[in-house]
N, C-alpha and C positions, 0 to 999 in steps of 0.2 A: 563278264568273261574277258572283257580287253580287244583292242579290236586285231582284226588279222595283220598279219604281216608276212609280206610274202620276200624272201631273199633265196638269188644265189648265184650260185660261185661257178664259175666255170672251169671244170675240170680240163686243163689243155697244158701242152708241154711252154707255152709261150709265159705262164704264169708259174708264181714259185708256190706252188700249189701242197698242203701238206700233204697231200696223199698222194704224189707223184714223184716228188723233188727232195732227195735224201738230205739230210745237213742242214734245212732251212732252220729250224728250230734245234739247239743246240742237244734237247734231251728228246729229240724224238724217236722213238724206239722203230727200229729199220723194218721190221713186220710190216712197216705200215706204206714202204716203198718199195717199189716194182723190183728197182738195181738189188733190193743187198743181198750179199754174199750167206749173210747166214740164213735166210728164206731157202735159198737154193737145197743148201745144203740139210734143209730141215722141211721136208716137202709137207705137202698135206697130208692125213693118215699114218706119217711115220713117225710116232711116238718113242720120242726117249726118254719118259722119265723114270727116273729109281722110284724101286719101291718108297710107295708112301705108308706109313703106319697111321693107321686112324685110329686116332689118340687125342685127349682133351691136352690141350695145352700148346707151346710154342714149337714150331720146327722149322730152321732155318737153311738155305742152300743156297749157295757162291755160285756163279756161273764161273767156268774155267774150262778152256777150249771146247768150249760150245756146250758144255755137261752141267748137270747140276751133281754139285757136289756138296753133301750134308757139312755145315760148321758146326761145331762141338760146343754143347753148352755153355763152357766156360768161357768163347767168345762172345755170345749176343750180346748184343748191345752194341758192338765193335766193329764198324765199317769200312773197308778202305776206297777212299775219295775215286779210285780208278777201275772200280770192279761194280756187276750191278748181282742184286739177290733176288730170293723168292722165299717169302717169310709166309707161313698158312698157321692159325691158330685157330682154334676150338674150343667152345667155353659151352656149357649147357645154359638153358635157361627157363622162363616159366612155358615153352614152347615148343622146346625140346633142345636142339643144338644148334649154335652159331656160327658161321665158318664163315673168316674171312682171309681171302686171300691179297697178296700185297710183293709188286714188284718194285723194286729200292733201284732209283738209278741214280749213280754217281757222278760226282760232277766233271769228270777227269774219263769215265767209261767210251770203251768205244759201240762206232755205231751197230758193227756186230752182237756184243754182248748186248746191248740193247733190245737188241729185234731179238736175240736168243732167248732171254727174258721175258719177251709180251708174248714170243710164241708159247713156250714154259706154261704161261699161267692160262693160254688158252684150252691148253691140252689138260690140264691139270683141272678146270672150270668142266672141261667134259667128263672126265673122268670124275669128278666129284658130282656129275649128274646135273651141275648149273645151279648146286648148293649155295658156293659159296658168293658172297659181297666181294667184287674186286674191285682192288686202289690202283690206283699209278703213286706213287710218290718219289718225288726228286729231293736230294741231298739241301738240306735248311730246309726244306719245306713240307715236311711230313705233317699227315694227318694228324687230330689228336688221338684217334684210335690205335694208329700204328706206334703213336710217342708214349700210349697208356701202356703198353707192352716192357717197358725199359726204364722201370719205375726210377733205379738209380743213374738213367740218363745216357744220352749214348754219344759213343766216340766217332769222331771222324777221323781215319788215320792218312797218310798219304799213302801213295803207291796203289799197289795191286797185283795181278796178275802180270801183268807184262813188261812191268819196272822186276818182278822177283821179290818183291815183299810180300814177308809170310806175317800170321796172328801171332801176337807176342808168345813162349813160351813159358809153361808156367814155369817159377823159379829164375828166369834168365835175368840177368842183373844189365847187362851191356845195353844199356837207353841211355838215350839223353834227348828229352823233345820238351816241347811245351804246349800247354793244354790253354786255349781259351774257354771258360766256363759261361755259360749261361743260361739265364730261366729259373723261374722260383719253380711250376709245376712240372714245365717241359723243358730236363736238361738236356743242352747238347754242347761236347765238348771238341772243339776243333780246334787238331794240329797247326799250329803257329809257328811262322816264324824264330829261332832263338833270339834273342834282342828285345830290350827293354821299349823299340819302337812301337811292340804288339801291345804292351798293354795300356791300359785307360783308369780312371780312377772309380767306376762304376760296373765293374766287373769284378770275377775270379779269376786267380788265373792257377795253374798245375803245372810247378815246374818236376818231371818226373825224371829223376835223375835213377833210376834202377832201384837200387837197396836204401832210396833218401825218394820220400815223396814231400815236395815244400808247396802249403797251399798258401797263394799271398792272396789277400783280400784288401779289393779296390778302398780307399775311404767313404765310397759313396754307396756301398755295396748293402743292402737292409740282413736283417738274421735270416729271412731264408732263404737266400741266395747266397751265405755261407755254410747255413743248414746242409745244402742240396749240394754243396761243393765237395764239403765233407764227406758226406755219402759217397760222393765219386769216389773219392783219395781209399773211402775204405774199399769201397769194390775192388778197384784197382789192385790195390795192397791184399786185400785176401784170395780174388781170383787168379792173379795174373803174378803174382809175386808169393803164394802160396802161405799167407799169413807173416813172410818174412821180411818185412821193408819198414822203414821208420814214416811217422807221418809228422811232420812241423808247421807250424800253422805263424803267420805274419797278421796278425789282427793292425795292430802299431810298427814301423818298423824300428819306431825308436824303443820298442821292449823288445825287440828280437834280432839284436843287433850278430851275433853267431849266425843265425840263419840270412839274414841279409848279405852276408861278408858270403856266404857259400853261393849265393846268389850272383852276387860280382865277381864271384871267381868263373863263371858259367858265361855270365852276359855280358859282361864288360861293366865299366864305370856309367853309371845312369847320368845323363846329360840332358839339360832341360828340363821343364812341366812335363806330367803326365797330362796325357790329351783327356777331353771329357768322352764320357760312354757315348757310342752311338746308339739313339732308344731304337726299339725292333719295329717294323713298317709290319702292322697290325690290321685287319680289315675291320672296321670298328659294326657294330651295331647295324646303324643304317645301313650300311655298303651290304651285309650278309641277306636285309630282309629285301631289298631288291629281284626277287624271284620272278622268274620267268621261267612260259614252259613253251618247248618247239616240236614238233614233230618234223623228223629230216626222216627227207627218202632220196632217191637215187629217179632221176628220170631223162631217157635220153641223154645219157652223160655228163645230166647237171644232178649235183647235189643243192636238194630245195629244202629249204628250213623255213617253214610257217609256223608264226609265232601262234598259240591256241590259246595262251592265259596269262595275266598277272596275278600277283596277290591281291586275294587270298585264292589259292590254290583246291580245289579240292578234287577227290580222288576221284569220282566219275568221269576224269575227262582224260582219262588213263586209257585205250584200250586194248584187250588183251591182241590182239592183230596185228598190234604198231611196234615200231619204238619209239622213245623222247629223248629230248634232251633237257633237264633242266638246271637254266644256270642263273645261280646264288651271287650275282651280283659279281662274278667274274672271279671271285672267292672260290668257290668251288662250282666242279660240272657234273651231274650226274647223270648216268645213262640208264637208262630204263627199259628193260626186253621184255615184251609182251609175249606168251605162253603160246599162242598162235602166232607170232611170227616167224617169218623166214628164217633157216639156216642162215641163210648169207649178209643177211642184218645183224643178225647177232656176234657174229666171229665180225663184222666191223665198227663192231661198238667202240673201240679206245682208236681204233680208224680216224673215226667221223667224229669222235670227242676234240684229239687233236686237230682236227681241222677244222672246228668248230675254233675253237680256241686260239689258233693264229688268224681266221678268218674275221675274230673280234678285237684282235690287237689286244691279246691276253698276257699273261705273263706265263712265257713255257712253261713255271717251274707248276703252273697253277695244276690243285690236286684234281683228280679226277675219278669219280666212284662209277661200278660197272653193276648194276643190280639187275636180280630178275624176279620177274613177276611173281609173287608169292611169296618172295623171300626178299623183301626191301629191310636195311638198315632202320636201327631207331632214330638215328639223325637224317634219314630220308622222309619218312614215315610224318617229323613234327614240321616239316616245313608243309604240310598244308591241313586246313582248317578242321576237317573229320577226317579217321583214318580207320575203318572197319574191320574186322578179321572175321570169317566165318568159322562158325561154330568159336566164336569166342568168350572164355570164362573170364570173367568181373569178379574183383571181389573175394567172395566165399563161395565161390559153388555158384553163381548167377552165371547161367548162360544165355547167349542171342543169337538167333540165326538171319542173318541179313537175307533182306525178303521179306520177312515175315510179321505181319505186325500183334504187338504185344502191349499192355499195359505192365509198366516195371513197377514191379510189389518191390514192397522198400522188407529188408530185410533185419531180422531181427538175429542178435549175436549176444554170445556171453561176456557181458562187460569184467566178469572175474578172472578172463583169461589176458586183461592186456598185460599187465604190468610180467606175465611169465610169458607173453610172446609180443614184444614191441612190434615187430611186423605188422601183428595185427590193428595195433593202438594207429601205422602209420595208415591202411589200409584205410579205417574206418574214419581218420582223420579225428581219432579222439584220445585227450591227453589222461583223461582216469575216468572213472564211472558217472564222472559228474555229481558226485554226491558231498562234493565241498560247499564252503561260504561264499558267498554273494556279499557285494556292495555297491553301488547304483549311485555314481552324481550325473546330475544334468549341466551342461557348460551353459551359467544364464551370467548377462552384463558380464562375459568372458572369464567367471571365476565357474568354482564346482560348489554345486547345490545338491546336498544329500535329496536322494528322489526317499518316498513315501515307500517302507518294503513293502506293503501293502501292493502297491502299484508297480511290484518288480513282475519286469516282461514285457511291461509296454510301453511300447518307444512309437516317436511320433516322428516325421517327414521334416518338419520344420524344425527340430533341436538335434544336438550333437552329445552322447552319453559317455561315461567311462564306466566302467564294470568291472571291479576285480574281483576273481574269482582266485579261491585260497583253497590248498588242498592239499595235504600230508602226504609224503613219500618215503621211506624209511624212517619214518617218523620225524619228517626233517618239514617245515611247510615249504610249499611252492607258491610262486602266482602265475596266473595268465589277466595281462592286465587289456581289455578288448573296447578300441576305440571305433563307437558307431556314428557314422555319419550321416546323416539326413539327406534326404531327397534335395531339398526344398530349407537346407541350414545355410546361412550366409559364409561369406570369404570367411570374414573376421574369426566366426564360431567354431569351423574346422580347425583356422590355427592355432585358437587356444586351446580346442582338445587335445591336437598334439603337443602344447608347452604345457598343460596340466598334466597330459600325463609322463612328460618326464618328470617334473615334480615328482610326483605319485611315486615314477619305478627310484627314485633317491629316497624316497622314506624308508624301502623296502629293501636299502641293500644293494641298489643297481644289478636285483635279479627277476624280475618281471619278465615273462615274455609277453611282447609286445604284439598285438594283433591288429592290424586296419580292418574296419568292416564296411564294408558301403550297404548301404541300404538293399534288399533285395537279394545278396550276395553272402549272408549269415552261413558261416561253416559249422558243421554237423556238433561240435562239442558247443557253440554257444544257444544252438537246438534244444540240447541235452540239460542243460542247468538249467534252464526256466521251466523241466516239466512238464511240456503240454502247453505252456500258457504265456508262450509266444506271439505276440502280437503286432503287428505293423499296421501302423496308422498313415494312411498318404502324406497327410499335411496337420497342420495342427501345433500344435505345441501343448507338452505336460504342464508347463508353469501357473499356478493360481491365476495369475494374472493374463485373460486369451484376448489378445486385439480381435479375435473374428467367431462367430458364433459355431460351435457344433454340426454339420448339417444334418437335418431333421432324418435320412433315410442313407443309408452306408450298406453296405456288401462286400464280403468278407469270404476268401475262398481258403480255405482249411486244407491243409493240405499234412496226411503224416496217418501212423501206425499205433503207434506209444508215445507215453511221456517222453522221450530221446529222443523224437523226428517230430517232431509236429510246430507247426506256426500256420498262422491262421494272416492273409494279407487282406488288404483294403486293395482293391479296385473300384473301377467308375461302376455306379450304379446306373448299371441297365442290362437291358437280356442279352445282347452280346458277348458280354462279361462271363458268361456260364459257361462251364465244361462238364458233356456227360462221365468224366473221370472220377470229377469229386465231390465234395460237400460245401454247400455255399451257406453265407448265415445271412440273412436280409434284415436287418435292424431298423423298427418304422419305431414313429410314437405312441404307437399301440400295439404291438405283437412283433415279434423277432420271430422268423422264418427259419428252419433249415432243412434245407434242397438238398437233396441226397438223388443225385445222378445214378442213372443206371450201372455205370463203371463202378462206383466206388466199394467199398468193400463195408463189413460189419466191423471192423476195429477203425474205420476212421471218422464213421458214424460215430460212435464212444467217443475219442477225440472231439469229436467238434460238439455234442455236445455240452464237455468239459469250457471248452472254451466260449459258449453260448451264454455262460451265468455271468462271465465278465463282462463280454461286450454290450449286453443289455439285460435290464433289470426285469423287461416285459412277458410276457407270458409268451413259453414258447410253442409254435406247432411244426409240426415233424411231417414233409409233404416229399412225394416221391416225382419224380421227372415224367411227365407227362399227367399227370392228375393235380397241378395247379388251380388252388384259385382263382377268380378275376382280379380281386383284391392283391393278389401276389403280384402281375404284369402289371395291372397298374402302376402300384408302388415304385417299379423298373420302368414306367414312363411306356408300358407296350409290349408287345411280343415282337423278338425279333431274329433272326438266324443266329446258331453259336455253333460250338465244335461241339460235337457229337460221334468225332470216329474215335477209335478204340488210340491212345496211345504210343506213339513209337519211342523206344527208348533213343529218347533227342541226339548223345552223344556218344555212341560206341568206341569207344577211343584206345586202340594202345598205344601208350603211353609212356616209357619209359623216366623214371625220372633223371634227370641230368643235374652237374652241380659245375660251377663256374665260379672262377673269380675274379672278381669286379674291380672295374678299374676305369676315375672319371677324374682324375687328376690333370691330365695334359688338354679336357676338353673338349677328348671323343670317346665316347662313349666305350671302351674295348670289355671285352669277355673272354675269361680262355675258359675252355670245357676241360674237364678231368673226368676221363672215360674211363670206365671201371673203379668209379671212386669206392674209398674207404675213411674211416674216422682219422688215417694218417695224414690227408690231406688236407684238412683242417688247420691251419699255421695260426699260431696266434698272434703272426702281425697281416691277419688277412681280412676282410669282407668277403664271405663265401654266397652265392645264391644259389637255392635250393629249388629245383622246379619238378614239383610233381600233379601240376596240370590244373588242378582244383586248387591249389594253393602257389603262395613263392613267400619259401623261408629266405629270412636273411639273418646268416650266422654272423657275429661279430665277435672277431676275436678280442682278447686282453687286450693286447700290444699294439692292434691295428693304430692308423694315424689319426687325426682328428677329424680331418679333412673327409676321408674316404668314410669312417662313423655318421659323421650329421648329413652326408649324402647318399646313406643306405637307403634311403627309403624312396629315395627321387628315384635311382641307380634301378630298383625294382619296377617302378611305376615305366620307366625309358625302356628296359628288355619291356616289360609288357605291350608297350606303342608298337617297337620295333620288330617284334615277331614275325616270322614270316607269315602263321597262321592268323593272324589279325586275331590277336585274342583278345578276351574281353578284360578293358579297363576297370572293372570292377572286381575282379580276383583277389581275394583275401589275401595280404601282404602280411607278413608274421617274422617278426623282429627277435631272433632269440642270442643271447650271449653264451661265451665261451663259460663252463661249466653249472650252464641253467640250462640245460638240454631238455624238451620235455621228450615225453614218450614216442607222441606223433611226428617225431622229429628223427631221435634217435633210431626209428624200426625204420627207416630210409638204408640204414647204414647194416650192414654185415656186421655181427659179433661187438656189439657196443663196446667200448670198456669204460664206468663213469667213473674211474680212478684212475685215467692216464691224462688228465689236467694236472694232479698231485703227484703221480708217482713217474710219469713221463719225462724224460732227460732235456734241458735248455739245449740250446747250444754250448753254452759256457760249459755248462756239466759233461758234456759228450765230448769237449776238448779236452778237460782234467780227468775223462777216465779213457784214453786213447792209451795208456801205460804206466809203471810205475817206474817215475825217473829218475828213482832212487840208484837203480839196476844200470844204468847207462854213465859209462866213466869216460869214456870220449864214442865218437863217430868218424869213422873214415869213410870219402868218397874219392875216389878216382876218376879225374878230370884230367881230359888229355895228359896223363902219366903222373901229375902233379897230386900227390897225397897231400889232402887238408884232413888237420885232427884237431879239435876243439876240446877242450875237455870242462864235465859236468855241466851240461844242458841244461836248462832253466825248464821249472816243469811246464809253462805255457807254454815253451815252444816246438819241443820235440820226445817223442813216444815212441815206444817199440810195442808191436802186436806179438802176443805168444799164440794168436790165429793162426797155425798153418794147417795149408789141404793141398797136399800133394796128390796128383789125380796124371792119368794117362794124357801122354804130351799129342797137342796135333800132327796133323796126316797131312803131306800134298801142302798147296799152297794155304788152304785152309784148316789144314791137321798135316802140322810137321811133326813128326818124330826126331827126338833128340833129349835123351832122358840125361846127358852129363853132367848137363846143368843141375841136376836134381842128386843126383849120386856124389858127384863132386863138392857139393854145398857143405862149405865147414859149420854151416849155421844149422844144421839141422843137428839136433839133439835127441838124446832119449827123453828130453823134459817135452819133446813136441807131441800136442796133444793129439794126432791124426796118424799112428804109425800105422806100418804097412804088413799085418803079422802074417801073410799067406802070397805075395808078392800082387795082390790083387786089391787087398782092405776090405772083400767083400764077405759080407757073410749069409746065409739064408734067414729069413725072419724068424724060426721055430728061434733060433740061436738068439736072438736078438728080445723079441717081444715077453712084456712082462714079465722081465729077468731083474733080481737083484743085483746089485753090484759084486756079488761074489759069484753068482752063476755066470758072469757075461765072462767070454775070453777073456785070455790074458794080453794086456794091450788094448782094449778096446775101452772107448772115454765112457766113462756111463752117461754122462751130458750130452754125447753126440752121437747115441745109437744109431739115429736115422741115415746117417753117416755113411755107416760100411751096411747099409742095403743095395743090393746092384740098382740099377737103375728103372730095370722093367717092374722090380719086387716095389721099391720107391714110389715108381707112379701106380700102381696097384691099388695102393693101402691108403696113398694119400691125395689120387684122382689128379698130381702137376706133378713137373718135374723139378728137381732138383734146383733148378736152378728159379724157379715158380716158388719154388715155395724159400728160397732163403733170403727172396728179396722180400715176402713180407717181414709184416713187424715183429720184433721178438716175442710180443707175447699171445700174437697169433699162432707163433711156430710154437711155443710152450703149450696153448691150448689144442692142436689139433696133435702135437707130441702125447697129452695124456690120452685125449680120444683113443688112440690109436695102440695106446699098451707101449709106448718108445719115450716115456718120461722118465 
């Protein structure tokens, strides 16, 4: 448990105490001090928030003289540096719903808005019944859950409220800023400086000129860090510009010498080296598993913090009476409200968080999660070692009631339903039926020695195996190629299994997936393929040639249902060794035993018979637990105590699985998480790791580097050390490449597509289909009064979108109204494909749904039905909103467009 530690702080006016003394900490929100103004003015009990609509998906609100005020979809993503928010979203899941709520404070806000905000979200936490997960998050340093929200990456603008900067409107041409771009998973794009002083040769950069958006890309900058840049430039250009703005792209500036010149006409004449990228100050690995857990309380007007635990953490030392604090290594702080605690503990949760956190000489900007009891996050939940849910279902339909002890029956499933529901293929951790080819070498004198098929399934402590297993998928073959390591195999032996079997995945194509097995640790699909007749021998070696004799008497504990689960291990022969669970097989020189436990069932008795004709050649007898021979204890050296109670299902775990990409180039170990992932996030110049608890995929893209490739496998084994849950070193590590997905891989993933490695756009490609530049005979921009016109643009360098979406302008400082822009625009055509046939664009779905192109209005795109659905009709039918669903990929919005009768 770690030993106690007793701190604390003395609350008194003579110390700059965070919970007394406003201003100490630059973002500390004023709720949390006695003086501020907005506390006053916002007593206890007197709630002002607007209507909330409970609704799956995103809903954002601006604080603005002390109010929340809703921003309009077509801003999210878009912050300005002087204002603070209140972001709540809603996603369902296998649990029912998830609600987290999230206060944005800016770096420039005042301390008012501030404390307006933490009160907001308290009131908002009540009213939502103490549902939701609350963040604190400060401007650069947002969570990755709040950064999962803002797939095409978010802006930081200046001003705010009290400068009189409004959200850009849509259509308005009159900009001139510059965008620093960064982050391959997590973009964030901040307002810069104008002057070539801002940028570096390792970045993007956006210079957004109104009706000319120029993306120059750093030299040092990789493809998905101009991937993601692009993304922006199109968001930008289709929300904020209404599909009407040109996009030019600087890969080279010596190919883009037109758009460089419009560049110098903006920035002045460029002087000097460009400076090098400053890399991102990243918490690496070790820094995250550093976990600690405190209980603070409040005594005599000391706040006392006793430390209760290090890692590995586990969840009984939770209780529900208390609160905690636990902090991630100064990374992150989570608060934790026990179901029986006080009122008054609770509403000072982000209190005592913050003054935890300058009490530790933290970094203000550090994030801070607010959870309650019974409803902890998934990244709360994997920082400690078991994490239980009552009445929770596993699986297919396996449920457990904590408390209660049970022996878990392994379950039997239709192996003919994976390939039509990968989910399930991931679930069961199996890649097909297992009903493909086997191949079997042994690594002897560090080369591969075909094993005897005869002798396929038993593997021995002392030698190192390779196994490819071969097996048809649209009639195309696959492999899984499965390296076993031995208990008890030397240095040398491992390493050459792993250089034979890169050999091996080069005969094949360089498409094997790649499996580590450790001994003891075999995953449910290599169960599957041998049968039944799964074997593990302690020590020994298969080889004709054995430097050490047999020993005369072995014990073997059987463990399984069917040919798909069953293996049978070696342990030490003696009565210890016994569990009343299962079936044990006693191997003498004269009779092989098999002990069938009170626990075990009739199908694992069948099993272990099966595997009793291999293990030994002797005559067998069939003895039940408690009706032993003498001759049986003997043979075990004796009678002697074993387990005998019923079972607990060891691991109840929810588990989420998480996916990360990896990164050991500079030394330290770094991970960023991509929360809410999908197949999009997959880059093919990346190293992905896939953690779904039982296993850790590691995806390798095409394009990744070399470096970050031959250190996949380390990369896996380092998160495994450095977990906070102190997970087991032994965890099947599973090596798969970009378009060899297997199935147990792919049902991880929402809506697979195995045709978007082929039919998926490069970057290069999604620069040459930005427009057709044949159509474009010059370009004018107005700079300070001064018209540049260039005529016939090169097609790499600049595009016109025939994207427009003209939509109602903002209100207030967050939705300003001023439609001239839009009415005034000589650029808007009858060729634009979003007209406005009813002054509204909206239409009801009868009008809309499963309509041919001649039943739909006139004016109406048939490519964009979903379009002119009002907004409530929109989230109805397709469970997001607008603005949710066009940041997915196209051919998810194509797929849920035909669902839905809007194709």
């Amino acid at each position: 448990m770690g030993r106690l530690k007793l701190e604390k702080w003395r609350l008194d006016n003579q110390r700059a105490s965070a919970f007394r003394v406003a201003g100490v900490l630059p973002f500390l929100p004023v709720s949390l001090c006695s003086s501020s103004s907005s506390e006053r003015r916002m007593a206890d009990g007197d709630t002002n928030l607007p209507p909330i609509e409970r609704r799956l998906g995103l809903q954002i609100w601006g604080i603005e003289n002390m109010k929340m005020v809703p921003v309009p979809e077509k801003a999210y993503g878009t912050f300005f540096e002087g204002d603070c928010y209140i972001i709540l979203h809603s996603k369902r899941t296998s649990r029912g719903t998830a609600v987290d709520l999230h206060y944005w404070i800016g770096k420039d806000s005042t301390q008012d808005e501030q404390g307006a905000a933490a009160m907001y979200v308290t009131q908002l936490d009540t009213a939502l019944r103490g549902n939701p997960v609350q963040h604190r998050e400060v401007q650069g340093h947002e969570s990755e859950t709040f950064q999962s929200y803002f797939r095409n990456g978010i802006i930081y603008k200046k001003g705010g409220v009290a400068s009189g900067f409004k959200h850009v409107e849509t259509n308005m041409y009159n900009i001139k800023r510059l965008l620093h771009v960064k982050g391959k998973k997590h973009v964030t794009a901040t307002e810069v400086a104008l002057s070539w002083d801002s940028f570096n040769k390792g970045d993007v950069f956006l210079l957004d000129l109104g009706k000319v958006l120029i993306q120059w890309n750093g030299p040092n900058c990789n493809i998905a860090e101009k991937s993601r840049g692009l993304a922006l430039a199109r968001s930008i250009r289709d929300s904020e510009r209404g599909g009407r703005a040109q996009i030019g792209i600087i890969d080279n500036e010596k190919d883009s010498p037109d758009l460089l010149k419009i560049m110098k006409m903006v920035l002045g004449e460029r002087r000097g080296e460009l400076r090098d990228a400053i890399p991102d100050t990243k918490a690496d690995e070790l820094q995250k598993a550093n976990v600690r857990l405190y209980h603070v309380y409040e005594k005599d007007n000391d706040l006392v913090v006793q430390e209760v635990a290090t890692r590995p953490l586990t969840q009984d030392l939770l209780q529900h009476e208390d609160c905690y604090i636990l902090d991630q290594g100064g990374y992150k702080i989570y608060v934790w409200r026990g179901k029986a605690s006080n009122q008054e503990e609770k509403k000072a949760a982000f209190t005592r968080a913050v003054g935890f956190i300058q009490a530790k000489g933290y970094s203000p900007s550090t994030n801070i999660e607010v959870i309650n009891d019974g409803a902890e996050s998934a990244m709360f939940k994997q920082l400690f070692q078991k994490w239980t849910e009552k009445d929770e279902t596993l699986g297919l339909g396996k449920i457990y009631t904590v408390g209660k002890t049970a022996k878990v029956e392994q379950v039997k499933f239709d192996t003919t339903q994976l390939h039509a529901r990968p989910e399930l293929a991931a679930e069961q951790r199996m890649v097909d039926d297992a009903s493909g080819d086997i191949e079997v070498w042994r690594i002897e004198d560090l080369q591969m020695q075909p094993v005897n098929p005869k002798t396929y399934g038993q593997f021995y402590g002392g030698d190192c195996y390779l196994v490819l297993y071969t097996y048809l998928r649209s009639g195309r073959p696959h492999y899984v190629l499965y390296m076993w390591q031995g208990r008890h195999a030397s240095v040398d032996e491992i390493t050459a299994c792993a250089l034979n079997a890169i050999e091996l995945d080069k005969k094949y194509g360089d498409e094997a997936v790649q499996v580590r097995v450790t001994m003891g640790k075999e995953p449910a699909h290599f169960l599957a393929i041998f049968k039944g007749k799964l074997i593990i021998y302690e020590g020994g070696t298969s080889r004709t040639q054995k430097s050490t004799p047999e020993p005369a008497i072995r014990l073997f504990q059987v463990r399984g249902t069917s040919e798909m689960n069953t293996k049978a291990t070696e342990v030490p022969a003696r009565a210890s060794s016994l569990n009343s669970n299962d079936v044990f097989l006693l191997a003498t020189n004269q009779v092989c035993y098999l002990w069938c436990g009170k626990g075990c069932s009739g199908d694992e008795r069948e099993m272990a018979k099966m595997v009793a004709d291999i293990v030994s050649r002797r005559d067998k007898h069939t003895i039940l637990e408690g009706q032993e021979p003498a001759e049986f204890w003997e043979a075990l050296g004796g009678k002697a105590p074993y387990a005998s109670e019923k079972r607990f299902q060891e691991q109840i775990t929810h588990y989420q699985p998480r996916l990360f990409e990896c990164s050991n180039q500079t030394g330290r170990f770094i991970m960023t998480e991509v929360v809410g992932f999908c197949q999009e996030d997959l880059d093919e110049d990346d190293v992905m790791l896939l953690d779904t608890w039982e296993e850790i995929f590691l995806w390798v893209g095409k394009a990744s580097n070399t470096y970050e490739r031959n250190e996949a496998i380390a990369s896996a084994k380092e998160y495994l050390k450095t977990h906070p849950a102190g997970r087991d070193l032994a965890t099947p590590i599973i090596l798969v490449k970009q378009g060899c997905e297997p199935l147990n891989f792919t049902g991880w993933f929402n809506a697979w597509d195995p045709y978007k490695w082929s039919d998926g756009k490069s970057y290069e490609e999604m620069k040459n289909s930005l427009g057709d530049m044949s159509a474009i005979s010059e370009i004018t921009v107005d700079l300070n009064n001064i018209s540049l016109s260039k005529k016939t643009l090169s097609m790499t360098s600049l595009a016109v979108s025939s994207t427009a979406s003209a939509s109602p302008e903002y209100k207030s400082h967050f939705n300003h109204t001023d439609s001239s822009s839009y009415t005034n625009s000589s650029s808007y055509t009858n060729s634009s494909p979003f007209p406005m046939p009813n002054g509204e664009g909206i239409y009801s779905r009868e009008v809309l749904m499963n309509k041919t192109v001649d039943e739909l209005p006139e004016g109406v795109d048939p490519t964009k039905k979903e379009y002119y659905l009002s907004d409530a009709d929109f989230h109805d039918i397709f469970g997001k909103s607008k603005h949710e669903f066009y940041q997915m990929p196209k051919w998810k919005q194509q797929n849920e467009k035909k669902q839905c009768g809007l194709f």
